[in-house]
N, C-alpha and C positions, 0 to 999 in steps of 0.2 A: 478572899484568901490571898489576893495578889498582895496588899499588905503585911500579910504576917510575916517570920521571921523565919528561917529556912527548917530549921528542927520544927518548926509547929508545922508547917505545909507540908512536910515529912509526912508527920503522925497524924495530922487531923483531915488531909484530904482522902475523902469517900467515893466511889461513882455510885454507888445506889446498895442500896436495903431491901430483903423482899419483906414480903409480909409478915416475915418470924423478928422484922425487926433488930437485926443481932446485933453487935457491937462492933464484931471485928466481921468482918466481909466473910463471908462461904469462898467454898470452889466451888466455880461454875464448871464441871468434866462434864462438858456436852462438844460434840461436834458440829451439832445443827441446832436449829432454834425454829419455834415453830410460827407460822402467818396466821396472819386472822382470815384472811382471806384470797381468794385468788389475785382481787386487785393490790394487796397489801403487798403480796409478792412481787408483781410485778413494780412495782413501785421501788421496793425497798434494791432491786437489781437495777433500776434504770435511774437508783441515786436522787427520787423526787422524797422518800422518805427515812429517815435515819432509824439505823436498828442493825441488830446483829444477823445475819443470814448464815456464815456459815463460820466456823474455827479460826478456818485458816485466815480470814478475812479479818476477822478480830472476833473478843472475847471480854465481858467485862473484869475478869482479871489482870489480861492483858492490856485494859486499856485503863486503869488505875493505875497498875503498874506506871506505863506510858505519859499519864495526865500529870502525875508527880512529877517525874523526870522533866517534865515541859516545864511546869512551875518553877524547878528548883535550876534546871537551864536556862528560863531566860526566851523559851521557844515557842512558837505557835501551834508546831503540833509535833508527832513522831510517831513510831513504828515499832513492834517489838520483833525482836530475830531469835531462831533457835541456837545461835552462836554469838559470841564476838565476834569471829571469821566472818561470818555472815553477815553480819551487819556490815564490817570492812567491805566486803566485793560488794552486797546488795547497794551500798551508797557512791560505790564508785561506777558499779556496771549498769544503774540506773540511769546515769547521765552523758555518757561515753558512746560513740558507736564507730563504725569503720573510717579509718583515716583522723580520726581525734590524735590527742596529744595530753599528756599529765605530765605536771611539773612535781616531784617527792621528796622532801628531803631524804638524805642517803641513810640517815638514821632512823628504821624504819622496823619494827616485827620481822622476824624471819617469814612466817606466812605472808605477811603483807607483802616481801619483796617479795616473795615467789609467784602471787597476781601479779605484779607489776612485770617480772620480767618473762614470765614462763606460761603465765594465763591469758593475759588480754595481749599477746603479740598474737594469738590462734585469732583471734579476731580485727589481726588490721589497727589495736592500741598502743601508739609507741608511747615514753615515757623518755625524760631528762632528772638526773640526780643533781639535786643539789646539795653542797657542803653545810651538814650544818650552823657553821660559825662564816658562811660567804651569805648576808643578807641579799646583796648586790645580783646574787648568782639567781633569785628569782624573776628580779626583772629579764638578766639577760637568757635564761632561760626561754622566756615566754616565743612560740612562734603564733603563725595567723591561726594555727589550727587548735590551740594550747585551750583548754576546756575547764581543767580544773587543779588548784592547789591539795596536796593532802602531805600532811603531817602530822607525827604524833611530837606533843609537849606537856611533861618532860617524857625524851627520848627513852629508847625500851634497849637494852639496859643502862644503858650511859650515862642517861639520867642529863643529857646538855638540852637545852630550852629553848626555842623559838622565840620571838619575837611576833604574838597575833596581830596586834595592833600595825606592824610596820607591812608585816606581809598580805595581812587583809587589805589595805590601803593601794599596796599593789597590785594586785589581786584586782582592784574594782575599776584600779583604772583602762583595763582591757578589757573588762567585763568576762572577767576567771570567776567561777566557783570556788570559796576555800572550805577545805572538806579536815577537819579537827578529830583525830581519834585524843579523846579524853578521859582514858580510861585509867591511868596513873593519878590523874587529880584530882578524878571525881567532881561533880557539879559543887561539892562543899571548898572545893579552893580554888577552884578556877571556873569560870566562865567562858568559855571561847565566843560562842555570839553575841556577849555583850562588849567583845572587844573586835567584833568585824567578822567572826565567822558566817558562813553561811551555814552551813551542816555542821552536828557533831554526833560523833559515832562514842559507841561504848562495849568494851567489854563485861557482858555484868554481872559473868562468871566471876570477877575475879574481887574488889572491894565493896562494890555494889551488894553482891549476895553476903562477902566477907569469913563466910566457915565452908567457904571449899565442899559445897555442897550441891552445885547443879551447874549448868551450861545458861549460857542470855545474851543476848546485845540488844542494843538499843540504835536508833539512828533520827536524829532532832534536827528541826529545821525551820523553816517560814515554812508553811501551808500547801504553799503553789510548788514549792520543791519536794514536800512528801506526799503530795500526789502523783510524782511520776515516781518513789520510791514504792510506794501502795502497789499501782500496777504489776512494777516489777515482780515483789514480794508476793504480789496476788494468784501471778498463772505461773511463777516457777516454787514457792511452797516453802521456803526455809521460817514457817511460825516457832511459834513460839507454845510451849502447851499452857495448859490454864493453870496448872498448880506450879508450875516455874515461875508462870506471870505473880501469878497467888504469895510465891513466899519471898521474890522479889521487891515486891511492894512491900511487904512487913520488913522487907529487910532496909528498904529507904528509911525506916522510920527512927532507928538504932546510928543511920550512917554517920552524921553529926560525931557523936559520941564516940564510935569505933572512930573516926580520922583522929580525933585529938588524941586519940589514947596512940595509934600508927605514929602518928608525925612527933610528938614528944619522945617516944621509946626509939625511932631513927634517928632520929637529933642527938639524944643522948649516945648511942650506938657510935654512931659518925663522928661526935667527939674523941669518943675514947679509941675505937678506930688509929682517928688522927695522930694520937701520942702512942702508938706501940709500936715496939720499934719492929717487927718483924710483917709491918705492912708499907707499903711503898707510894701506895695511890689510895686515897678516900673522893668520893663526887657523895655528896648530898646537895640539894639547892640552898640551902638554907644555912650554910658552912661559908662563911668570908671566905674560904681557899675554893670556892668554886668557882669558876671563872666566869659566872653570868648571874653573881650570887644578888646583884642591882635588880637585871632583868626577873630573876625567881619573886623579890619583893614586893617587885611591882607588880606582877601578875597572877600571883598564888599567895592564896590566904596564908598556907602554912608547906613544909617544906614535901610534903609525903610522905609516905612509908615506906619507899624502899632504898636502901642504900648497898652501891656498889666499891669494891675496892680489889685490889692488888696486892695479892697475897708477896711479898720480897721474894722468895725463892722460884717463881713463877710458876709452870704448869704442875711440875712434880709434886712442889709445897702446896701448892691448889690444894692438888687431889689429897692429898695427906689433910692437909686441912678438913675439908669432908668427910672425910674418912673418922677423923676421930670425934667430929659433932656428937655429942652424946642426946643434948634436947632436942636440938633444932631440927625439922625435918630436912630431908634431901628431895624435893620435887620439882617440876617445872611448872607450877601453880604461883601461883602469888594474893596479896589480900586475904589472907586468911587469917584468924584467930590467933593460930599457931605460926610462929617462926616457919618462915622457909629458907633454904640455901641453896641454890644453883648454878652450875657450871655452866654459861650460857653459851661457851663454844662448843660443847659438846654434846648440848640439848638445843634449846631454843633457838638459836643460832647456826647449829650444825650445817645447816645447805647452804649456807653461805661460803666461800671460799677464804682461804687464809686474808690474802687480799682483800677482800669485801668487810671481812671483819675487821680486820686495823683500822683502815678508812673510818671506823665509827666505831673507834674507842675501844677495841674487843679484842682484849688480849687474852692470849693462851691463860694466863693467871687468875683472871676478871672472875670474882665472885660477884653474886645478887645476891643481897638477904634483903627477904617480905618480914619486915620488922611485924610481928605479932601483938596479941596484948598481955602477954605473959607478963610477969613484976621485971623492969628494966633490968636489974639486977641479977637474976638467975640470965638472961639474954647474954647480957656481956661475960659473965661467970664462964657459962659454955665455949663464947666466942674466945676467950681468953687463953682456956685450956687447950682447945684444939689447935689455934695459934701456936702456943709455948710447945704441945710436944710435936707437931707437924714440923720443924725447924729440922735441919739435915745436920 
């Protein structure tokens, strides 16, 4: 399977059949599983034999799920989490303990910074921001205590891009962990450990599932690093349940197909964006007018689905803008079927300070649309309208 092509490892990777033989995998809804025997038990908890013992621990749903994700990552092995959040703290608070040090880029999840500045200072974690357009700023960042890199590319919502390869590299030469939330590119356009990472985390509520239909994360890695996430994951509980893992995996198999349809319908979007005149700012990666549109090329299949901009009359026109979307939904979801549009300073964003949000590209005006699969045409139709009568 390691030969084949990423759409076939999608769809044609299996972990097992019972004896009904079926086509497409069952739900396993069991909590526990049962031993053959008493020595089979002890065995299977002292790790000399492989098998399922309890849920939380893992699930052949969960670990389909799982085995794909590693396939189409590039990874040795991984974990499933009942969140994206979760999987974020699980892969940070796994490796971290009293007196450490995390280096972050500034452009960061509003939940994520709030671990970063509000969660792990309870336990003795401090952290250093860095710019994300100052490469420079992770070396000088690093102190003796400095443990692990984490960033997300592309950025949430700004949509500006790291550099894996440059910052992995630095990264190894102190012997840093770099920890990748890859939840905007999906394993279909980027690869972060085949470009240096060490871990990569996933949201997979959000493209991965793709119709806004359940909670998931993921967290990928070498081997010897998701055995201390395992533990972690083990005695504090954040699983995954089996029919989440269940329709996650069927939903890896579609992924392929849903991004090209996402990244084409933003592209188009972003253009036309571009030329109206009552917006001020467009970021897609995959736009010459992006300022790292080299680095997007190099490191992303294609540009994503979501694109941000600046509505001209700023926070008021925003909200007007919204206001009169007639298709598009109005949620703080993303990856989904359907169009979304979000005011990210006053959802997603919101705990961040005025302050915090400028520093990373987050203006009072800043719209996201989760470009959908709707007909390109009706998309911009909508964006058009609300545009033209939201003007003052």
């Amino acid at each position: 399977m390691k030969n084949k092509e990423f759409e076939t490892k999608a769809i044609r990777h299996q972990v097992e059949r019972t004896q009904q033989k079926e086509h497409s995998v069952p739900i396993f809804a069991t909590s526990s599983y049962l031993f053959e025997n008493a020595e089979h038990a002890r065995a299977l908890f002292a790790k000399e034999a492989e098998g399922n013992v309890y849920s939380r621990y893992s699930n052949p749903n969960n670990d389909e799920f799982i085995d794909k994700l590693c396939l189409l990552e590039g990874a040795e092995a991984g974990i499933s989490t009942a969140s994206g959040m979760a999987a974020m703290f699980v892969s940070i608070a796994s490796f971290l303990k009293q007196g450490d040090h995390i280096v972050a880029c500034r452009s960061v999840f509003g939940s994520t910074h709030q671990i970063l500045t509000q969660l792990l200072p309870r336990w003795g974690i401090t952290h250093t921001y860095v710019d994300v357009h100052d490469l420079d700023g992770w070396e000088k960042a690093v102190t003796s205590n400095t443990k692990m890199f984490f960033f997300e590319t592309p950025s949430n919502p700004a949509l500006d891009l790291i550099d894996i390869e440059k910052v992995s590299s630095i990264a190894k030469k102190h012997g840093i962990l770099v920890n990748v939330d890859n939840c905007f590119a999906t394993p279909y356009l980027q690869n972060p450990i085949r470009s240096g990472a060490d871990i990569v985390t996933h949201s997979a509520t959000k493209f991965i599932d793709g119709q806004g239909r359940m909670l998931g994360g993921a967290i990928l890695g070498r081997k010897e690093l998701i055995d201390e996430v395992m533990f972690m994951s083990r005695h504090t509980g954040p699983a995954m349940s089996p029919f989440n893992g269940w329709v996650l995996s069927k939903s890896l198999e579609t992924l392929a197909v849903r991004m090209d349809r996402h990244c084409s319908n933003a592209l188009e979007l972003a253009i036309f964006l571009s030329a109206h005149n009552q917006v001020k700012l467009v970021k897609y990666p995959f736009l010459e007018s992006h300022p790292q549109h080299d680095l997007a090329k190099k490191q992303m299949k294609q540009g994503g689905g979501i694109v941000t901009f600046e509505v001209a009359g700023g926070l008021d026109q925003g909200r007007r803008f919204l206001d009169f979307l007639e298709m598009l939904s109005l949620s703080a979801n993303l990856g989904d079927t359907r169009s979304i549009a979000t005011h990210p300073a006053s959802t997603t964003h919101s705990k961040l300070s005025e302050e915090e949000r400028l520093s990373v590209g987050i203006t009072s005006g800043l719209v996201r649309i989760s470009t959908g699969l709707e007909n390109i045409k009706d998309i911009i139709e909508d964006v058009n309208q609300a545009l033209n009568r939201s003007k003052s």
